[in-house]
C-alpha positions as CSV (number, residue, x, y, z in Angstrom):
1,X,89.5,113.7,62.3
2,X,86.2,114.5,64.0
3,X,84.0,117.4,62.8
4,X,81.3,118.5,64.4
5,X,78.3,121.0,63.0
6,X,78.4,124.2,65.0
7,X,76.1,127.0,64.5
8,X,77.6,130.7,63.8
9,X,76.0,133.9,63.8
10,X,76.3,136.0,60.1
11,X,74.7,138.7,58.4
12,X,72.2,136.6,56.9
13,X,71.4,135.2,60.3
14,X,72.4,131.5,61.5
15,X,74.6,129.7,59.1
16,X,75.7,126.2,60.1
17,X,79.8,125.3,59.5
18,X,81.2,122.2,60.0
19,X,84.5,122.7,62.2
20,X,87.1,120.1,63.0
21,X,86.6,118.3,66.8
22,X,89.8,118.7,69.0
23,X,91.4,115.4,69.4
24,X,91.7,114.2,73.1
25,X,94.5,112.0,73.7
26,X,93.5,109.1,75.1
27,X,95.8,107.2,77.5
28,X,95.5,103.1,77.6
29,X,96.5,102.6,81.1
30,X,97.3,98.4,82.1
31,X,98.8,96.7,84.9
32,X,98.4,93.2,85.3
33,X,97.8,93.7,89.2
34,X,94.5,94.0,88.1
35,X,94.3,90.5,87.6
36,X,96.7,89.1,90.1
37,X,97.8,91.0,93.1
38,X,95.6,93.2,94.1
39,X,95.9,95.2,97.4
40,X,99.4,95.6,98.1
41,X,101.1,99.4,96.6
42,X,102.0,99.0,92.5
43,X,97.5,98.5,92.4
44,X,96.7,101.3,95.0
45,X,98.9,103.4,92.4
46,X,97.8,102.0,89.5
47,X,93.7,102.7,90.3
48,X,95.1,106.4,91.8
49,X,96.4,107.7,89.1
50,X,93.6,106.2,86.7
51,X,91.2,108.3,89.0
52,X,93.3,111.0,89.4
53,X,93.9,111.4,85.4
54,X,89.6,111.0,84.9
55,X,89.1,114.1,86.9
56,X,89.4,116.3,84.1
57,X,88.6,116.0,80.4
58,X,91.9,117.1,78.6
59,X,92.7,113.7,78.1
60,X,90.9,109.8,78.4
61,X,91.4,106.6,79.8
62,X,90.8,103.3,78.5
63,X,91.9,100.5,81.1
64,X,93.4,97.4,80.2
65,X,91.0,95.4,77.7
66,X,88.6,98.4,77.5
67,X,90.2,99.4,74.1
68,X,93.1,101.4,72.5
69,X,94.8,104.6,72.7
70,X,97.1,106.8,71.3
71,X,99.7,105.8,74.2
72,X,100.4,102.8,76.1
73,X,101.5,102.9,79.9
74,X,101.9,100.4,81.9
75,X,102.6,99.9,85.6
76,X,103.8,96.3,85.7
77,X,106.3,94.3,83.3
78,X,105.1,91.1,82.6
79,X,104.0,89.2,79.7
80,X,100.5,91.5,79.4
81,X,103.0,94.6,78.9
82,X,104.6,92.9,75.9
83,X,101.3,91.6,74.4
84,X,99.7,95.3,74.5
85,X,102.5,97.0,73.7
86,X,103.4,95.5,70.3
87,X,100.8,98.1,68.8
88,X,102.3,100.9,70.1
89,X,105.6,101.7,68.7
90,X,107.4,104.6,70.0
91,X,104.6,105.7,72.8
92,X,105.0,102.8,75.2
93,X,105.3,104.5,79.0
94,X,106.6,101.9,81.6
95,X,106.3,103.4,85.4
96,X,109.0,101.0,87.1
97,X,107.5,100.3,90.7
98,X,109.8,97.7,91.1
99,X,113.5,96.9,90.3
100,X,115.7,93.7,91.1
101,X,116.5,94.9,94.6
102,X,112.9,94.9,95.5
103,X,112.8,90.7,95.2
104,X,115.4,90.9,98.2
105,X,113.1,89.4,101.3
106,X,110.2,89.0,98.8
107,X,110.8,85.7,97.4
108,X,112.1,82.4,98.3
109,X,115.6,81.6,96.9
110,X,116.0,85.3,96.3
111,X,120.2,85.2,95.6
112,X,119.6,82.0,93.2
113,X,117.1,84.3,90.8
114,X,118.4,87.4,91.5
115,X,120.8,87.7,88.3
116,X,117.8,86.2,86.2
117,X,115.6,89.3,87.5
118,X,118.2,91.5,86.7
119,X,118.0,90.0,83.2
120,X,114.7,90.1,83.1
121,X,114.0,93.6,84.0
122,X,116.8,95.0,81.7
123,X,114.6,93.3,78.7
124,X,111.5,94.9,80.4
125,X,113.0,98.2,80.5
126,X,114.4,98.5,77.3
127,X,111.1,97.6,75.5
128,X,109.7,100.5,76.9
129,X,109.9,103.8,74.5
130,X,110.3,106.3,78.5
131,X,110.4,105.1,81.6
132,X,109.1,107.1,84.3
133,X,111.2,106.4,87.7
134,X,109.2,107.0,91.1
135,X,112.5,107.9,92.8
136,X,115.7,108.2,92.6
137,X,117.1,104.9,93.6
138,X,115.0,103.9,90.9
139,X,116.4,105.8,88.4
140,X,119.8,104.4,89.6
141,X,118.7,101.3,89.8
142,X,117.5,101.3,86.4
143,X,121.1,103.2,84.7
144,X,123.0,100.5,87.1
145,X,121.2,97.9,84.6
146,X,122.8,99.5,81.3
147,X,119.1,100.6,80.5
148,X,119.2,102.8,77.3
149,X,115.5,104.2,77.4
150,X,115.0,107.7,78.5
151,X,114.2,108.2,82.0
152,X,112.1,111.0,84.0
153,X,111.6,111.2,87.5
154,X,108.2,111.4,88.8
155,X,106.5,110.6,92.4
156,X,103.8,108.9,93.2
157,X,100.7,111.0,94.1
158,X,98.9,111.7,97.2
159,X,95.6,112.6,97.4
160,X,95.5,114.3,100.8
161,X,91.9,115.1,100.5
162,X,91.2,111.2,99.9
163,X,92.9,110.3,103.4
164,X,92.2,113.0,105.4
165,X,91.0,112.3,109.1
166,X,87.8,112.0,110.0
167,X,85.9,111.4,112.9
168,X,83.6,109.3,111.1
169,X,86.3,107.3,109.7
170,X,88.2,106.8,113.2
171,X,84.6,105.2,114.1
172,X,84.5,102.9,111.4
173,X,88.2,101.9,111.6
174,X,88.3,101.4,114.9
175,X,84.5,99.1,114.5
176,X,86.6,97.6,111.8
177,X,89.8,96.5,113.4
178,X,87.8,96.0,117.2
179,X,89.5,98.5,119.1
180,X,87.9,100.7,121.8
181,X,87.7,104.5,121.7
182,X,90.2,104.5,124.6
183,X,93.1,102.1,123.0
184,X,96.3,103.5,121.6
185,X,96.4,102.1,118.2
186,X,100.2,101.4,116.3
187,X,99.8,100.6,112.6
188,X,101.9,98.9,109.9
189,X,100.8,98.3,106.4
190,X,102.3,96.1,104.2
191,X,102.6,92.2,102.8
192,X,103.7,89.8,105.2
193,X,107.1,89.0,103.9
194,X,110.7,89.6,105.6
195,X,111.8,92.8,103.0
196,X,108.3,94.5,105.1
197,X,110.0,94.0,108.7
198,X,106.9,91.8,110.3
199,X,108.9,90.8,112.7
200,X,111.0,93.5,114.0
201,X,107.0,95.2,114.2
202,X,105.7,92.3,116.7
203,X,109.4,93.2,118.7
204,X,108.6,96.5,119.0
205,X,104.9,95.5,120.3
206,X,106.5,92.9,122.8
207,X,108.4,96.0,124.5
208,X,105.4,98.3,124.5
209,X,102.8,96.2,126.1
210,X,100.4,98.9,126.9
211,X,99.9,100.4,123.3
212,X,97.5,98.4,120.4
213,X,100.1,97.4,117.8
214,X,97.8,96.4,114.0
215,X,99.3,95.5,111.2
216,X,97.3,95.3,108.3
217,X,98.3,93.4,104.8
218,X,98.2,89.4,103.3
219,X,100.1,87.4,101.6
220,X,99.3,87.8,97.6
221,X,102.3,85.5,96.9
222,X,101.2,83.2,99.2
223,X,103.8,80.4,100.1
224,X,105.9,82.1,97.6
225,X,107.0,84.7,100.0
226,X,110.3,85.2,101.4
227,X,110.0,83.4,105.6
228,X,106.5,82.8,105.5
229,X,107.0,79.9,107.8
230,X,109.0,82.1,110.2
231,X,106.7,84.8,109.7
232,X,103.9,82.5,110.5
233,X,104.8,81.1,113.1
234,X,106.2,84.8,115.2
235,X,102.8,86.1,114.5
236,X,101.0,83.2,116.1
237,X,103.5,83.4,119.5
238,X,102.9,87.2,119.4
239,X,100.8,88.8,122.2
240,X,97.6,89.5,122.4
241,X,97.6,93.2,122.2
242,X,99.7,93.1,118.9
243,X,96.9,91.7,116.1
244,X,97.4,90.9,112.4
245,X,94.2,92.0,110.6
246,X,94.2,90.9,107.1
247,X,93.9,92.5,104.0
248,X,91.1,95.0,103.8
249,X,89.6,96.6,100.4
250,X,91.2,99.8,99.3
251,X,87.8,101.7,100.1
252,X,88.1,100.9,103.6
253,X,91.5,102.4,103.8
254,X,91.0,105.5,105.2
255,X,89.1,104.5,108.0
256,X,92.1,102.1,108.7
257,X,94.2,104.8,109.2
258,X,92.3,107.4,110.8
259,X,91.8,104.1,113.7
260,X,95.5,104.7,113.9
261,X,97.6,107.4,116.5
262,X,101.0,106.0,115.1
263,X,102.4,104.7,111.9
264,X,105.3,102.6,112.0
265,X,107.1,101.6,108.6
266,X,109.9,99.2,109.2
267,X,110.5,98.3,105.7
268,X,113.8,97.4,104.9
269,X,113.9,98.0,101.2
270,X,111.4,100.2,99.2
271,X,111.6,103.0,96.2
272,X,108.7,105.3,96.8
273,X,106.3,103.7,99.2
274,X,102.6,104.7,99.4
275,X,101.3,103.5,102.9
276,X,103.6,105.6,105.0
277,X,102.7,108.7,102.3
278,X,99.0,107.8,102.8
279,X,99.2,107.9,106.9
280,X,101.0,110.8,106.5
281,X,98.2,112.6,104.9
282,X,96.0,111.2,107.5
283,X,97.7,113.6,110.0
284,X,99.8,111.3,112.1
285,X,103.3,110.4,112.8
286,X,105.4,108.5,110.8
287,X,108.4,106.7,112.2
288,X,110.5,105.2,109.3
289,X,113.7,103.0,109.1
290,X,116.5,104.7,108.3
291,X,117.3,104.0,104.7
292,X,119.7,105.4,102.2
293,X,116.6,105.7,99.3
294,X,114.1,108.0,101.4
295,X,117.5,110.2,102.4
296,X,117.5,110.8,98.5
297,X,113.7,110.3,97.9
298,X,112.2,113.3,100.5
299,X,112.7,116.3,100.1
300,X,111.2,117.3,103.7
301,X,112.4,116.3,107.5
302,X,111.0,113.1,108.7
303,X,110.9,110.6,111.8
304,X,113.5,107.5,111.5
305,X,115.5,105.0,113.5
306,X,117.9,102.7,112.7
307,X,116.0,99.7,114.3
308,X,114.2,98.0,117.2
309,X,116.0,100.2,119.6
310,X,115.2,103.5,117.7
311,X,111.6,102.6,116.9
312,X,111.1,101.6,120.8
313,X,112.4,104.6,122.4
314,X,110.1,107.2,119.2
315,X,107.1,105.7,119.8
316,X,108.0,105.8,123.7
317,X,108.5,109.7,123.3
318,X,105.4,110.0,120.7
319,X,102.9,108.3,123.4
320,X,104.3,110.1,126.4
321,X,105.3,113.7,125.0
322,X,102.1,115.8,123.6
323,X,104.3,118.7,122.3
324,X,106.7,115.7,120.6
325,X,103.6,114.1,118.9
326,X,102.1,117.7,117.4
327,X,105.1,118.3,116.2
328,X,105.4,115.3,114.4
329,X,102.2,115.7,113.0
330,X,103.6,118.7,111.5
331,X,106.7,117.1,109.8
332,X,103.7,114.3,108.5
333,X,101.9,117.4,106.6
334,X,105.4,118.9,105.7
335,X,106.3,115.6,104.3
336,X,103.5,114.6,102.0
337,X,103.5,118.3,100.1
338,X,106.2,116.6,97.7
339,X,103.5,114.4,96.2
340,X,101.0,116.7,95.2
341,X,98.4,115.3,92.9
342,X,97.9,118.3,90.7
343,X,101.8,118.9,90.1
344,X,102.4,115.1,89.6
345,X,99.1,114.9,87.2
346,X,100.6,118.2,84.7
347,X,104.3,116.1,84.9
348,X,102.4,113.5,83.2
349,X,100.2,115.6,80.8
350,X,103.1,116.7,79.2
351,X,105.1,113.6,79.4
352,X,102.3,112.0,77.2
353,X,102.4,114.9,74.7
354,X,105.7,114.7,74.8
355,X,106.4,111.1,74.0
356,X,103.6,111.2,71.4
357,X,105.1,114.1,69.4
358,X,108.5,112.0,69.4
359,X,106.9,109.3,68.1
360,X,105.3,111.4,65.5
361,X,108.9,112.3,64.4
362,X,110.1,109.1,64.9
363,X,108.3,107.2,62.5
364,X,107.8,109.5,59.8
């Protein structure tokens, strides 16, 4: 232990004492999307919660090969999670971002590696010491697997402050993406790949021909991605008011959304998605598809529709009824108090001390 000299008042006058420093608990925080796949959601909340975690000094963060802590949590399951984690028996954290449904419209051959995933992520999970789930289909997802490590739920944070609209933002975003102060801008956000519903976005643009529809996202699997030839080729026969970005650098998010009016999230399969959160907090509306995990995940109203039909006819009503689009921005700032950074950040605090004293008791 640490001790530190510390002056103290006495009847003689100052006397100096030598005092034991409080240990911090420093947390080594690795994802291998560091090196890999940057710019798509398990990275955006990966470098979040690093940030958010650094913003006070109750406990410290050592990132990937920066050095060693008295905890290990990871955000990805590869071979990087095992090679770290051998040192840190009984305080290895595992965040599970992803589970076996989540290659469905992700990868080629999906059905063919599908049981091997399974497999895989039922090793993966049981190396960890707690797994934290981000949702609840991923905590049942995850006991669906015979998974015998202790689970806790909790969400990914939002910083609203971080995403907040601006009109200095809109500016840039709109310079950014080419629009004009006048255009009526649609977003999507979100790899090109089937499970993100590219194409059903570029159908909804083909029926709305007077609106801007943007999507913004890449391919970090490249040609390892579930219909990129498909994909490909609808987004070169798509019209000229529906434009597919690119990838843009998580600092120039914000601006991205705040070019935006609308968010549209046709997703067919996600566990606690951070884009639609993120626009959210940027005070728009958000239309999702209507899926069985964010019926269980939020907590709060939102905007949904089953499909091309739905999505058309919202949007429709969101461009051509004012007192249908306030209110939505309503439900958007409803919506997004789930996530709050300061609740989610004292869930974790006392995770960590948690796992570390069971570890303590463990190995003695």
């Amino acid at each position: 232990m640490q001790k530190d000299k510390v002056k103290e008042s006495g009847d003689d006058g100052e006397v100096t004492s030598t005092k034991p420093k409080e240990h911090v608990m420093k947390i080594h925080m690795i994802s291998e999307t560091a090196f890999i796949t940057k710019g798509q959601g398990v990275d955006t909340a990966f470098v979040e919660l690093i940030e958010l975690l650094r913003e006070k000094n109750d406990v410290e963060v050592v990132v990937n090969d920066e050095g060693t802590g008295d905890l290990l949590h990871s955000h990805t399951y590869g071979p990087y999670f095992f090679w770290k984690g051998r040192k840190y028996r009984g305080r290895k954290i595992h965040t599970v971002h992803v589970i076996p449904d989540s290659i469905k419209g992700s990868l080629p051959l999906w059905k063919l590696l599908y049981p091997l995933a399974k497999a895989y992520f039922k090793m993966a999970f049981s190396y960890a010491d707690m797994l934290i789930a981000i949702s609840p289909m991923v905590e049942n997802a995850i006991r669906d697997l015979g998974v015998k490590t202790p689970i806790v739920r909790i969400y990914n944070p939002v910083d609203a402050r971080k995403w907040r609209r601006t009109p200095e933002n809109r500016k840039k975003g709109r310079e950014l993406l080419g629009l004009s102060e006048h255009d009526k801008v649609i977003l999507g956000v979100g790899q090109l790949q089937d499970r993100k519903g590219v194409e059903d976005f570029i159908d909804v643009g083909e029926a709305l021909p007077n609106v801007k529809f943007v999507w913004v996202g890449g391919r970090p699997f490249g040609m390892l991605t579930d219909g990129i030839n498909r994909i490909n080729e609808s987004i070169e026969k798509a019209s000229a008011h529906i434009h597919f970005a690119g990838m843009y650098d998580l600092e120039d998010m914000p601006a991205i959304y705040a070019a935006a009016d609308i968010f549209l999230f046709p997703s067919y399969q996600e566990n606690c998605p951070l884009a639609p959160l993120e626009a959210a907090a940027c005070g728009m509306p958000v239309v999702y598809r209507d899926l069985k995990e964010y019926a269980l995940l939020y907590k709060a109203p939102y905007l949904k529709a089953a499909g091309t039909a739905g999505f058309i006819e919202l949007i429709g009503k969101l461009i051509s009824d004012d007192r249908f689009y306030n209110d939505s921005v309503k439900t958007s700032e409803t919506l997004i108090e789930q996530f709050d950074r300061n609740i989610i950040r004292a869930e974790l605090i006392d995770l960590y001390k948690q796992v570390l004293k069971n570890a303590v008791i463990k190995n003695r």
